[in-house]
C-alpha positions in Angstrom: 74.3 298.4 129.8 73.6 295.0 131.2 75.6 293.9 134.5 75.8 290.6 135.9 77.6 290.2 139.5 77.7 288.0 142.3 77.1 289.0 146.1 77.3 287.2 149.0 75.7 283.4 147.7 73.9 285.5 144.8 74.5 284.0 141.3 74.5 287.2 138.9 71.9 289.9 138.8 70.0 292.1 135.9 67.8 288.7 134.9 70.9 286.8 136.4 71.8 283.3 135.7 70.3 281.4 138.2 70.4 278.7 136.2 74.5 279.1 135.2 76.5 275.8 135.6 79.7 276.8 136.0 83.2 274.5 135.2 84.0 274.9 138.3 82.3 275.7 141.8 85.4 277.4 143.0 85.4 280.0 140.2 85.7 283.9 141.7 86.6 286.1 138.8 85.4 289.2 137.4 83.7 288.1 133.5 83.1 291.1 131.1 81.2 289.9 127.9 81.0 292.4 125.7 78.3 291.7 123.3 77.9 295.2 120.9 76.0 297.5 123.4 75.6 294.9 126.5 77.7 294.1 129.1 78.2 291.5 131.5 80.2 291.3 134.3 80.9 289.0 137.6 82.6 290.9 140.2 84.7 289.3 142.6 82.9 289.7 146.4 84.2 288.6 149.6 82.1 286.5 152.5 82.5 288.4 155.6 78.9 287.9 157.6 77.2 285.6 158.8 73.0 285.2 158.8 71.2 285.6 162.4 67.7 285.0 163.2 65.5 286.7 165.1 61.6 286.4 165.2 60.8 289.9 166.9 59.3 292.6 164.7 60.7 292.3 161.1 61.3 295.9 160.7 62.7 298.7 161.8 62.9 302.4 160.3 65.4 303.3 157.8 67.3 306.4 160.6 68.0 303.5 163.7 70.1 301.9 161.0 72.2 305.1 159.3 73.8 305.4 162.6 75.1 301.7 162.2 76.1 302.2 158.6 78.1 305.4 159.5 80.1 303.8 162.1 82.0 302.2 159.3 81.8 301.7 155.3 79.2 299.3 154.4 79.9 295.4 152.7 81.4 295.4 149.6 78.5 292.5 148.9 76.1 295.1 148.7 72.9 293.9 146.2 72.8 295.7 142.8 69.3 296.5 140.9 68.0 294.3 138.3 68.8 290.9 141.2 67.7 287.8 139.5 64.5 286.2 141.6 65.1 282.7 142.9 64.6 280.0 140.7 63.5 276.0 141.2 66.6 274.3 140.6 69.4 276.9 142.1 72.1 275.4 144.4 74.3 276.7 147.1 77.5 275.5 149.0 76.0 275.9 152.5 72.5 276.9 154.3 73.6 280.4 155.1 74.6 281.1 151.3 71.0 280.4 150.4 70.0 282.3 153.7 72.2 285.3 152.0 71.2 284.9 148.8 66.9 285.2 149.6 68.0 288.1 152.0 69.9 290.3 149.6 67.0 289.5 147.0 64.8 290.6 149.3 66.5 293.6 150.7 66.6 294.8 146.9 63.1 294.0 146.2 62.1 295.4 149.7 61.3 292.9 152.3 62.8 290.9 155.1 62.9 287.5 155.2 62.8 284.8 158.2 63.1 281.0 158.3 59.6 279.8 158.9 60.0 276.6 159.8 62.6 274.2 159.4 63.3 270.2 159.1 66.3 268.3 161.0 67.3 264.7 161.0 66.3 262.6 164.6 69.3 261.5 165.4 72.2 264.3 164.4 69.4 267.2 164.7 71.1 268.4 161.4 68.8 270.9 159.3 68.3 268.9 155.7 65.2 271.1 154.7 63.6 274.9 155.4 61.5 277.2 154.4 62.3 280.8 154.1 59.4 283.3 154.1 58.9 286.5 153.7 58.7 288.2 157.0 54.9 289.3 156.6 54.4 285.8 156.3 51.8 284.2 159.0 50.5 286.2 161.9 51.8 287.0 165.5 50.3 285.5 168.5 47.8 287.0 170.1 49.6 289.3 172.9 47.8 290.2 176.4 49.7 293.0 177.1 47.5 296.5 177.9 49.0 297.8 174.6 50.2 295.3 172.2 51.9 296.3 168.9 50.3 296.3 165.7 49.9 293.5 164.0 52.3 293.8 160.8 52.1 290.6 159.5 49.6 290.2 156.2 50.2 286.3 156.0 52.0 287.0 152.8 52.8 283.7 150.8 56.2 285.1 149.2 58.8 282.1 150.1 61.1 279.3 149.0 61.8 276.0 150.5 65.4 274.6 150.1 66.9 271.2 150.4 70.0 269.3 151.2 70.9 267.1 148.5 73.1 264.0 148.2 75.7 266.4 146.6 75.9 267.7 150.1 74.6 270.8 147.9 71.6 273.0 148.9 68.9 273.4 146.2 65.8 275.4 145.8 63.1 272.8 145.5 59.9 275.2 145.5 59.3 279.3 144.7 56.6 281.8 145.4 57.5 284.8 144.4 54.3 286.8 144.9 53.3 289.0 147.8 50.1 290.0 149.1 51.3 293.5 150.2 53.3 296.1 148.7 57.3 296.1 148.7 59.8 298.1 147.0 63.3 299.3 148.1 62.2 303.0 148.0 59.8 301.9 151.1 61.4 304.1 154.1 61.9 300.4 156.2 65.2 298.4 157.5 64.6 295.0 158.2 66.0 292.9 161.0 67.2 290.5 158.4 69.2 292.9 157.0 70.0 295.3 159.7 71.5 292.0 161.5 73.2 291.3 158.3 74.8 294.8 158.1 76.1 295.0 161.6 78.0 291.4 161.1 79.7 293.3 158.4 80.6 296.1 160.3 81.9 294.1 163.5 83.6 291.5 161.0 85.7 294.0 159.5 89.2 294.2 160.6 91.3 297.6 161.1 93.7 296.4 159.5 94.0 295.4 155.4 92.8 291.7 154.3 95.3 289.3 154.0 93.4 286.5 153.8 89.6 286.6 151.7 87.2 283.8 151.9 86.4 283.9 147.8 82.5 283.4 147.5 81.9 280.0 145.3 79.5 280.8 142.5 76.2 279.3 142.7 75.0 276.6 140.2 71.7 274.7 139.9 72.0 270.8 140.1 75.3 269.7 139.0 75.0 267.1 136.3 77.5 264.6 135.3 78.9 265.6 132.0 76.9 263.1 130.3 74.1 264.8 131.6 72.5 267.8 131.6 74.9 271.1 132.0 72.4 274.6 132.5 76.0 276.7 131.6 79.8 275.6 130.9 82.2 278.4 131.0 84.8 277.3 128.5 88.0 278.9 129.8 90.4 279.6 126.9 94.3 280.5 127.3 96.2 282.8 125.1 93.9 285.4 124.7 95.3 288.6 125.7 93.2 291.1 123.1 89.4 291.4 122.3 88.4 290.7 118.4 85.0 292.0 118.3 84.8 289.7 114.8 85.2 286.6 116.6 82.3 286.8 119.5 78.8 286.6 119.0 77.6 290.6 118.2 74.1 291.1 120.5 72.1 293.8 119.9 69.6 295.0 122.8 67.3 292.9 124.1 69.4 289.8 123.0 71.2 288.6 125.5 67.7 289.0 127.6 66.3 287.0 125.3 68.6 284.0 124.7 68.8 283.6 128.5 65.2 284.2 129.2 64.2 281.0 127.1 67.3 279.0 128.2 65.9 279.0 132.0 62.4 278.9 131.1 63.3 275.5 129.1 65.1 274.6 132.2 62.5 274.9 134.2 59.5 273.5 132.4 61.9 270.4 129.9 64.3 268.8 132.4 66.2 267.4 130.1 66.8 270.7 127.7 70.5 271.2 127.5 72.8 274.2 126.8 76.2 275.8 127.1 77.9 278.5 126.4 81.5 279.4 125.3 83.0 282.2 127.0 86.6 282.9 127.3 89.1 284.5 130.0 87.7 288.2 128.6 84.5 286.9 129.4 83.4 287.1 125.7 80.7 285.2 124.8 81.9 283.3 121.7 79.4 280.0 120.8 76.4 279.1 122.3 74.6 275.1 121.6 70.9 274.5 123.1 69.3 271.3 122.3 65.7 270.0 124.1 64.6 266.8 125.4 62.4 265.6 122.0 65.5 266.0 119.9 67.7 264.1 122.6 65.4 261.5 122.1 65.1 261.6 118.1 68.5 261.2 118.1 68.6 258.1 119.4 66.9 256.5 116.4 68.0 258.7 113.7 71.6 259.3 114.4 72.4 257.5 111.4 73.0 260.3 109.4 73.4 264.1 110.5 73.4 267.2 108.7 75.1 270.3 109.5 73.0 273.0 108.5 75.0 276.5 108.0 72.8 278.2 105.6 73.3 281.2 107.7 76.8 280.8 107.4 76.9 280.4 104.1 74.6 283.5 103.5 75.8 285.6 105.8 72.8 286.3 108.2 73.1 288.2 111.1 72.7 285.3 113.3 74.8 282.8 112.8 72.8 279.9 113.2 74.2 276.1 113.1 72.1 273.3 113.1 71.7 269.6 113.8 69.4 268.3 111.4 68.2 264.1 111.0 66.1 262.5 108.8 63.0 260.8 110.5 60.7 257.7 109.9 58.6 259.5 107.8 61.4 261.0 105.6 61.0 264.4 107.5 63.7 266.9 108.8 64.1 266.7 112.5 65.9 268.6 114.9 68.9 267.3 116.9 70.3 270.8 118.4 71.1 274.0 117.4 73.8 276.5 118.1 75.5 280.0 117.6 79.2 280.4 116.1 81.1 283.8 116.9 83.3 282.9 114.3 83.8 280.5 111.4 87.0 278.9 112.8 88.4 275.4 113.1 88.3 276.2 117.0 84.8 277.3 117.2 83.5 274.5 115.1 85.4 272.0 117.4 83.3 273.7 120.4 80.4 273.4 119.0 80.8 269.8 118.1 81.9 268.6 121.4 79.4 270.1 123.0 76.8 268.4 120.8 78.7 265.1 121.4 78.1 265.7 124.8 74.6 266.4 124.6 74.0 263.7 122.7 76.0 261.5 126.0 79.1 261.0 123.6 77.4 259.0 121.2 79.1 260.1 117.4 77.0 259.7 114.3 77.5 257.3 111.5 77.5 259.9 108.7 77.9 263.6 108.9 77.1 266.2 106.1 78.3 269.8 106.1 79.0 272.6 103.6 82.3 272.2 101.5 84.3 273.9 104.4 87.9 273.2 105.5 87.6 274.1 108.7 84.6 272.0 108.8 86.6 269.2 107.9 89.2 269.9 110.6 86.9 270.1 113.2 85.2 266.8 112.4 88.2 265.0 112.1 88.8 265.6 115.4 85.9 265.4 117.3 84.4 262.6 115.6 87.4 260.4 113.8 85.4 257.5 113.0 82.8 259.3 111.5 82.1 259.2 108.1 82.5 263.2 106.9 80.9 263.8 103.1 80.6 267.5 102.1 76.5 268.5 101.0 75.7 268.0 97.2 72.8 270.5 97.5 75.3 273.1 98.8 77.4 272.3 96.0 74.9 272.5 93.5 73.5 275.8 95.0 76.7 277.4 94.1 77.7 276.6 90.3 75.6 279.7 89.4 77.6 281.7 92.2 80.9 280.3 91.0 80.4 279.6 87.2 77.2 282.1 86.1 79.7 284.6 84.5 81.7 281.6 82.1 80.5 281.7 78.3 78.2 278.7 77.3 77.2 278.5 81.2 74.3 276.4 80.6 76.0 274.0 78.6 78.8 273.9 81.7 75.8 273.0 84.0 74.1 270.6 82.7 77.2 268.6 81.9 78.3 269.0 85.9 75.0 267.9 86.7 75.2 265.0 84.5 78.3 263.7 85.4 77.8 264.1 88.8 74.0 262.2 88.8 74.5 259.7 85.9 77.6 258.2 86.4 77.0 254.8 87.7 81.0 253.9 87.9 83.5 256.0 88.8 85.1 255.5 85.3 82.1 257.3 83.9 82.6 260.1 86.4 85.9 260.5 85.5 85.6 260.8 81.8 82.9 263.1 81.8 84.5 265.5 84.5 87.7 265.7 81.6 85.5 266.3 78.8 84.1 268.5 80.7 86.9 270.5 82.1 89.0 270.0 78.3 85.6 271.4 76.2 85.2 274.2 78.0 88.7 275.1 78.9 88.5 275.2 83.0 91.0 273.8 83.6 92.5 277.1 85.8 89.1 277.5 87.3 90.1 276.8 91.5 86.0 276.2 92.3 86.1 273.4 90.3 89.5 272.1 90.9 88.9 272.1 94.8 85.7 269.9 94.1 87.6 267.4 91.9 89.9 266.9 94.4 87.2 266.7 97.4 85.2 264.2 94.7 85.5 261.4 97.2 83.5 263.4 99.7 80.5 264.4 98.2 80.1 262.5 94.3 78.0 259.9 94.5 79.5 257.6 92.6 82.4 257.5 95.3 79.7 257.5 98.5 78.2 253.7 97.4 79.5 251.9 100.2 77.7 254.8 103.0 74.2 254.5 104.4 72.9 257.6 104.1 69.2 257.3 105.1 68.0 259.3 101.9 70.3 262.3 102.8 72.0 262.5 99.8 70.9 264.0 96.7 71.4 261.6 94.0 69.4 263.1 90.6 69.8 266.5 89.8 65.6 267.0 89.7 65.9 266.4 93.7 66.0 269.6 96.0 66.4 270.1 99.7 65.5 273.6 102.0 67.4 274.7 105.5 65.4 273.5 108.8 64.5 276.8 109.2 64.1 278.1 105.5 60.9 280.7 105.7 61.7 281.6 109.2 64.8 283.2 109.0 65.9 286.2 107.2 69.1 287.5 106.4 68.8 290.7 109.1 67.0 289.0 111.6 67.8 289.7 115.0 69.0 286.8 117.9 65.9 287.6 120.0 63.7 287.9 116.7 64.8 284.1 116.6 64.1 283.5 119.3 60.8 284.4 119.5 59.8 282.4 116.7 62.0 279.5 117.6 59.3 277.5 119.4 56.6 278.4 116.2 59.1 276.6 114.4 59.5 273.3 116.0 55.6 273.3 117.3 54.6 273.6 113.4 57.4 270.7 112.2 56.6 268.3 114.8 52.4 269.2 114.5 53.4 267.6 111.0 55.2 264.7 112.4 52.3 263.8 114.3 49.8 264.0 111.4 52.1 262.2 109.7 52.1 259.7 112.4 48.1 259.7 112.7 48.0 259.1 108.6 50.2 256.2 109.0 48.8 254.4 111.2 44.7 254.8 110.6 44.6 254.8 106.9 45.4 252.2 104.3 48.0 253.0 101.6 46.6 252.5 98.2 48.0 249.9 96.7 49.0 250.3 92.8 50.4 247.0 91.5 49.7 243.0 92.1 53.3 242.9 93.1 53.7 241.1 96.9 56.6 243.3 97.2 54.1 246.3 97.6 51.3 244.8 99.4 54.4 243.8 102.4 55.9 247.3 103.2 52.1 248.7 103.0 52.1 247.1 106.3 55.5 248.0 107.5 56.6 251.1 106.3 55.2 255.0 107.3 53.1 256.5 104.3 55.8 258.7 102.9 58.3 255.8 102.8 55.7 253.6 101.2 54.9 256.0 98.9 58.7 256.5 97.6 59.6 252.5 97.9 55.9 252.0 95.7 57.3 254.3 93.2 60.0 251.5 92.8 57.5 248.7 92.5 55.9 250.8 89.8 59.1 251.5 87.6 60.2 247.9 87.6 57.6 247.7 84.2 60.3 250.0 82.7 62.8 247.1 83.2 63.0 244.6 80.9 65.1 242.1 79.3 66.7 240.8 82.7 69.1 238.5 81.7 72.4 236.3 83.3 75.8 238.0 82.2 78.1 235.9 85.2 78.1 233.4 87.8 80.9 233.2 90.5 79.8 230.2 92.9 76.8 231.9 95.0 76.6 235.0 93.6 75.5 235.2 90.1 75.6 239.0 88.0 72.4 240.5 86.8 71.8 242.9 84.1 69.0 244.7 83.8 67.9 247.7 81.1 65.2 250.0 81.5 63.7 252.7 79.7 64.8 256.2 81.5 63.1 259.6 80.3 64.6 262.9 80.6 62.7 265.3 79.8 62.5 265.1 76.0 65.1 262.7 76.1 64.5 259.0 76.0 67.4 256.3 76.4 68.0 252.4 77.7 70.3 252.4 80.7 71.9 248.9 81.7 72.4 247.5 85.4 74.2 245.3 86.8 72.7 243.5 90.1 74.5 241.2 92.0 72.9 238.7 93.5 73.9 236.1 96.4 71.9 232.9 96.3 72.0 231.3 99.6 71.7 234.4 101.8 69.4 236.0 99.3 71.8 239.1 99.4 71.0 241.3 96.6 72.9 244.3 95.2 72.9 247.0 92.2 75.2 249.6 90.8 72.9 252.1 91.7 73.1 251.6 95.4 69.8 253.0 96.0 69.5 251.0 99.2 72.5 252.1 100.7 71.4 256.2 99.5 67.9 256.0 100.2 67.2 253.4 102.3 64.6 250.7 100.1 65.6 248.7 97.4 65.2 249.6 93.7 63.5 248.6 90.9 66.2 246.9 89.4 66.5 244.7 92.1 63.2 244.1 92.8 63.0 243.0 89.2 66.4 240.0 89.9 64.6 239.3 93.1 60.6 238.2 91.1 63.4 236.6 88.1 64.6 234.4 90.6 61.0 233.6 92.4 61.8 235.7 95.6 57.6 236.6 96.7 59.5 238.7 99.9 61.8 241.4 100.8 64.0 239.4 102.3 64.2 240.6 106.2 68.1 242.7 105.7 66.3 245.1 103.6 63.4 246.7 105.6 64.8 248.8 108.0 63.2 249.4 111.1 63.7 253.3 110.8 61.4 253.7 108.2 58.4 251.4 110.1 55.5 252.8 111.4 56.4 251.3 115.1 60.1 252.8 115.1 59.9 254.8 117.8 58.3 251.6 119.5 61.1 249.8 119.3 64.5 250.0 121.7 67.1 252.7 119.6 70.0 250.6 118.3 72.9 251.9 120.6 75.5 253.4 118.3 79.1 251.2 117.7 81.6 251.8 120.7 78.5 252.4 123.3 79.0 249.5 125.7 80.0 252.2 128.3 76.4 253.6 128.9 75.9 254.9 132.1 72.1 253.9 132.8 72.3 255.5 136.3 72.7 259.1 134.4 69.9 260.8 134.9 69.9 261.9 131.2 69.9 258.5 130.5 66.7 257.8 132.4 65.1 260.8 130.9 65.6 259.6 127.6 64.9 256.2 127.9 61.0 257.3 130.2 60.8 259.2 127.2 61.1 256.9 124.4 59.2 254.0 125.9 56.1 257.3 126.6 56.0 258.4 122.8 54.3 254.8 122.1 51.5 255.4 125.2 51.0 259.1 124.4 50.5 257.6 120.1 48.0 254.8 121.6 46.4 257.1 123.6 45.4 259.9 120.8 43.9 256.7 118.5 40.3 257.5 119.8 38.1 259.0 122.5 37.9 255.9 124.3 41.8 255.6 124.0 42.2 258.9 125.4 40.2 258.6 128.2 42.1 255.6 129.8 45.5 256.6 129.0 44.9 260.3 130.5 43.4 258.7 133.8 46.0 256.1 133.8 48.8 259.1 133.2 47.1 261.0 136.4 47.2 257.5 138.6 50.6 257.2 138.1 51.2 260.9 139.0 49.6 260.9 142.3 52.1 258.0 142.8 54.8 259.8 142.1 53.6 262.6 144.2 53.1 260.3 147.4 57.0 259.3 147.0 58.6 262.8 146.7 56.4 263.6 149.8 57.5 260.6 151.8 60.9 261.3 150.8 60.6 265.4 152.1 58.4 264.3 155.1 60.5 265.8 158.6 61.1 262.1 160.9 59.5 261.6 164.1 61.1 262.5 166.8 
């Protein structure tokens, strides 16, 4: 059984959340997450002692103190095993809860503690910074008495150094946790620091019953605006009165070990990871979100168009993974968060979506794909109403054999719902086909398919013309997509099994990001055609988008015949036949291209811009009709160029209310204007070599202000 609890200033125990965040800093209640075979639990304690110093011996033996203790019960604040070490980053109301909270660690680990030294202010002689040490830390002087005491001092190094913030908030700024002698609670030893401790309790405690309790406040590490970053939000829901183990997240062993274990280590070493958690009056840990500082930044250029990835959902894994998934410059899958739903509700899915928002500083994508889910659809309407919601086609498609394998003449069924969902250039096609469809085959009882006609304006192409969706969208039925983390997840894998292959995951997709990066920018695209068209991108556009906009240059000698069907003032109507193979079949298709003279605004019924980002051939082929040598400038996007993350990310719509003094903000925005140095810098040797010193220069600066700014005043 795992127990978290608070004493005294501690934050919880058992590899406790030093790094928790709480709602509120005035929270005392007792939690109990039951998670399958763990349990957590925050018990309510009550301050009743006060820290006192003393720099005599350290130590005393174990019997001078039972006749203390027996005078009178001891604290209920009394440490538990398994007390979390202090952490870089923990915060406390008041210099004597971090004074409490390095004793009782100490008392359970077995060794006193002292303030070493200790920084005040000239003027108001107020304490704004001290060290704690272990109390083997240093030597004594030198006595000149006929027979001094031992020395028991070793000079141990064990300490942490604490700060007063702005927040008028203590915080740990600096941890050793290592001694150069042996400790352990089973030593036979009562130190002053907590024999002192134990006999304010004792003299505190009134004869008669509490009336009035001083309610610890909870620790928390740096308190972060909510735009910022939030280590743990306690999401405290009403109503609940009974426990449904089916709607929390079921942890086996070593789970909830391992979840928190990597949440504080990210902490620690990526200041600008963020993560909450969802647990309710019960204390039930429902949803969990994590996402770290690269995809905070990614999302700032790709937030065009998001993906909600619940192939674990859908499949029914054991772990039941959400994820945030963007497309990238190069046309590649990138991560923008990922989370954990106790249960497929509409309330669980709002949760998860706010806290995303949040993450993401309240910035809402354009577009947002998810599985063919109603509660999906309720959720998203709330938390992001002017977003545009469209239901996955691949999802769709991967279930016609699930829904529609046992029909007679299924293959026929198929590849007529594949055609009318890819070849239907007007929605008057669409429609047709769906009815002959539905009338041949007699389905017209089947619910699958009714509930997709009537969702047809979410998810159809042919209704989805007027969307960007940055080559999202599956528009021909040969095209195929795979989960972010398809391969690395199986269907009984385990949360810390995750876990531990979490990082493998997102070190191998981003190792291809940057070789895809590297390609891009030292070798030269082969170039296929004569066309100018071809030989401009080649020098705007990353390898993989060149190579799918070339592909376009390529197939505009299957067009022919481009011919004037209309002219209404400026904008005169196109159409344009090619020759289209499928398979063994071989047919002439006809497009229609608008085009808009004195803008040089160009547009076909296949909307491939708009689906995939690049114009198609059929346009390309009105554009060299009408003696157009350039892209004009509307139609190459910055998002697919090889210098996109060079560039300033186009604040979202509605965004005007930015808060650049967040400190998530200045995160992002040091980190986006780095990727270009860090690219620059891995060009060559030579490269390397000033970027790296000039990386270390800039450092040391840094270092010289954070020590002028800790640096005790003269006197």
């Amino acid at each position: 059984m795992l127990v978290f609890h608070l004493y005294l200033g501690r934050s919880f125990s058992s590899e406790a959340a030093s790094a928790l965040c709480l709602s509120s800093r005035d929270l005392a209640f007792e939690l109990v997450c039951k998670c399958s075979s763990n349990t957590f639990k925050m018990e309510e304690v009550h301050l009743n002692s006060e820290p006192l110093f003393d720099d005599g011996n350290e130590y005393e033996f174990e019997e001078d103190a039972n006749a203390i203790v027996n005078g009178g019960e001891v604290s209920d604040a009394q440490p538990r095993k398994g007390h979390s070490p202090p952490t870089v980053g923990l915060e406390f109301d008041s210099f004597d809860q971090a004074y409490d909270f390095y004793n009782m660690y100490g008392k359970e680990q077995g060794f006193g503690i002292r303030v070493s030294n200790s920084w005040c202010r000239s003027k108001r002689k107020e304490r704004y910074r001290a060290k704690l040490s272990c109390s083997s830390a240093g030597f004594k002087k030198k006595s000149e008495a006929n027979n001094p005491r031992p020395e028991t001092r070793t000079g141990c190094p064990a300490m942490i150094v604490i700060r007063l913030m702005d927040s008028d908030r203590w915080r740990v700024i600096e941890v050793q946790l290592e001694h150069n002698h042996k400790v352990s609670p089973e030593i036979k030893r009562f130190y002053k620091s907590h024999k002192k401790m134990t006999i304010a309790a004792n003299a505190q405690r009134p004869s008669e019953p509490v009336t009035h309790m001083h309610i610890i406040k909870l620790y928390q590490p740096a308190a972060i605006d909510s735009g910022c970053n939030s280590y743990l939000s306690i999401s405290r829901r009403d109503g609940i009165n009974s426990i449904d183990r089916a709607k929390h997240l079921e942890l086996k062993e070593g789970d909830a070990h391992a979840l928190y274990n990597y949440f504080c280590r990210m902490k620690l070493t990526n200041p600008n990871f963020f993560y909450l958690m969802d647990i309710d009056d019960g204390g039930h840990l429902r949803n969990v979100f994590w996402a770290d500082a690269r995809s905070r930044a990614d999302y700032a250029y790709f937030s065009d168009t998001v993906a909600v990835d619940s192939m674990c959902l859908a499949n029914k894994f054991e772990i039941p993974l959400i994820s945030f998934v963007g497309i990238n410059h190069h046309g590649q899958a990138v991560l923008l968060g990922c989370g954990f739903v106790g249960h497929e509700s509409v309330e669980n899915f709002v949760w998860i979506f706010q806290a995303w928002l949040k993450c993401m500083l309240n910035h809402p994508p354009q577009v947002i794909f998810t599985d063919q889910s109603k509660a999906f659809q309720t959720a998203i309407s709330e938390v992001f109403p002017k977003t545009r919601h469209c239901f996955c086609t691949w999802y769709i498609m991967q279930r016609v054999h699930e829904k529609l394998g046992g029909l007679k003449g299924y293959e026929v069924i198929q590849r007529q719902l594949k055609r009318s969902v890819f070849n239907s250039l007007k929605i008057a096609e669409f429609e047709t086909s769906w009815a002959e469809m539905i009338h041949r085959h007699g389905l017209g009882d089947n619910k699958w398919l009714c509930s997709l006609y009537e969702d047809r304006q979410m998810w159809v192409p042919v209704y989805l013309k007027d969307t960007f969706f940055a080559g999202m969208i599956l528009i021909q039925a040969s095209e195929s997509k795979s989960a972010f983390f398809d391969g690395y997840v199986q269907k009984h894998m385990s949360f810390k099994e995750f876990v531990d292959k979490y990082d493998l995951v997102l070190h191998r997709k981003r190792l291809k990001e940057a070789m895809a990066e590297l390609e891009s920018r030292n070798l030269n695209c082969e170039l296929k055609t004569r066309c100018n068209f071809e030989v401009q991108l080649s020098k705007v556009y990353t390898k993989e988008i060149f190579k799918r906009f070339q592909s376009e240059v390529e197939g505009m000698y299957s067009c022919f015949n481009t011919r004037q069907i209309k002219v209404n003032g400026a904008i005169i109507t196109y159409l344009v036949k090619e020759r289209v193979v499928n398979g063994n079949e071989k047919e002439v298709r006809n497009y229609e291209v608008l085009y808009e003279t004195s803008q040089v605004n160009i547009r076909c019924i296949c909307s491939l811009f708009n689906y995939k980002g690049y114009l198609c051939r059929h346009a390309l082929n009105v554009l060299n009709y009408n003696g157009v040598e350039e892209i004009p400038r509307q139609y190459i996007l910055s998002r697919w160029s090889k210098d996109c993350k060079r560039q300033p990310p186009v604040i979202p719509h509605g965004s005007n209310d930015l808060d650049v003094h967040n400190p998530a903000w200045w995160h992002s925005n040091l980190y986006r204007r780095a990727i270009p140095i860090v690219e620059e810098g891995a060009r060559s040797k030579d490269h390397y070599k000033i970027t790296l010193h000039e990386l270390e220069e800039l450092l040391n600066k840094l270092d010289l202000v954070e020590d002028n700014l800790s640096a005790p005043e003269n006197v």
